[in-house]
C-alpha positions as CSV (number, residue, x, y, z in Angstrom):
1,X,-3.6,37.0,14.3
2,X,-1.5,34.6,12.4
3,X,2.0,35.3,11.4
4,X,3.4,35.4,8.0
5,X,5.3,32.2,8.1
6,X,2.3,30.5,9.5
7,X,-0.2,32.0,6.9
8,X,2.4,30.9,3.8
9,X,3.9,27.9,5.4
10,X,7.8,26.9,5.3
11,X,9.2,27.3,2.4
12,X,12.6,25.8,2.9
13,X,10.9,22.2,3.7
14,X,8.5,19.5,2.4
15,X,5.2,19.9,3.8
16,X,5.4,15.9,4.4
17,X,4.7,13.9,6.8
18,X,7.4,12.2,8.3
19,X,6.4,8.5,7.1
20,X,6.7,9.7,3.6
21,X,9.6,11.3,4.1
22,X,10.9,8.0,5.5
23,X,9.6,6.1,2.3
24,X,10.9,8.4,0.1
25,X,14.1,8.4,1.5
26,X,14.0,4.3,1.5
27,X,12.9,4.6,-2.1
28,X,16.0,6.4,-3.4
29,X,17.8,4.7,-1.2
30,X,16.7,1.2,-2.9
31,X,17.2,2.9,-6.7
32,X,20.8,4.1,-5.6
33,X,21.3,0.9,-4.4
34,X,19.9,-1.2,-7.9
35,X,21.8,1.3,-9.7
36,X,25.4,0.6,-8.3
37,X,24.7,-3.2,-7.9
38,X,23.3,-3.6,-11.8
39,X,23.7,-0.7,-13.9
40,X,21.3,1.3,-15.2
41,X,19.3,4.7,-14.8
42,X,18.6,6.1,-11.3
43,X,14.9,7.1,-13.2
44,X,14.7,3.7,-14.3
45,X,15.1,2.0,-11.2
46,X,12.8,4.2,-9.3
47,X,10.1,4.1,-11.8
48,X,10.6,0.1,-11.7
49,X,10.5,0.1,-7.8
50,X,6.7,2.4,-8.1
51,X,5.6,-0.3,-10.7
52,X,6.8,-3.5,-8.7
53,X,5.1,-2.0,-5.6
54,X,2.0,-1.3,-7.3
55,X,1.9,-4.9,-9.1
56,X,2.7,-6.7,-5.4
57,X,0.3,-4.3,-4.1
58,X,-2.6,-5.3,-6.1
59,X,-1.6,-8.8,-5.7
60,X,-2.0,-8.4,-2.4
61,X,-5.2,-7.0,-2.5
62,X,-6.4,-9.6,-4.8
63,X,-5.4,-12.4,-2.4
64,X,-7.3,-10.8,0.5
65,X,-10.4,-10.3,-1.8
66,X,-10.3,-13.7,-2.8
67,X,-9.9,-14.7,1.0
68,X,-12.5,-12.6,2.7
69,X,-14.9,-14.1,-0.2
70,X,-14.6,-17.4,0.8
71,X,-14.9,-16.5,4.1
72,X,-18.4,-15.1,3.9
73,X,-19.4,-17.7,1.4
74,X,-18.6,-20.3,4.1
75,X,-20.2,-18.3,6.8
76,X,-23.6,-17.9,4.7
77,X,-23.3,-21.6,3.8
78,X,-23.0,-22.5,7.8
79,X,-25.6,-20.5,8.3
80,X,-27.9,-21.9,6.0
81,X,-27.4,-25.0,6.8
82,X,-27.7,-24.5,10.5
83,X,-30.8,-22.7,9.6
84,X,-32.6,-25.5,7.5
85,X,-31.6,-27.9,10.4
86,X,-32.3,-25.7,12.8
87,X,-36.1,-25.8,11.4
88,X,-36.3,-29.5,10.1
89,X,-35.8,-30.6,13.6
């Protein structure tokens, strides 16, 4: 039979994992940081820091895209060639 506490769950804490509580920690960390260095809104710099990551992050995936793309187009070319003179000679 469970208990109460472990059919409701804590309360007092995030249910997170400790990586994002890490990165979330890190995160406000970096927007306290923006905002005593340059000014601004603590909102504002932790809205800018979810936007630059998710900018760098799709960069990031585009790059790799692009990269395992020409990968397998060079593979399937090698392999057509090797192919055609595999069965020429």
């Amino acid at each position: 039979m469970k208990t109460r506490k472990e059919i409701n769950g804590n309360k007092l804490l995030l249910n997170l994992p400790p990586h994002l509580i890490v990165k979330l920690v890190l995160w406000v960390a970096l927007a306290v940081f923006g905002l005593f260095v340059w000014g601004g809104s603590f909102w504002m710099w932790f809205f800018g820091l979810w936007m630059a990551k998710c900018v760098i992050g799709a960069v990031i995936r585009f790059i790799l895209g692009c990269m395992i793309m020409l990968i397998s187009s060079a593979v399937m070319l090698w392999l057509f060639v090797w192919l055609l003179n595999y069965l020429i000679h």
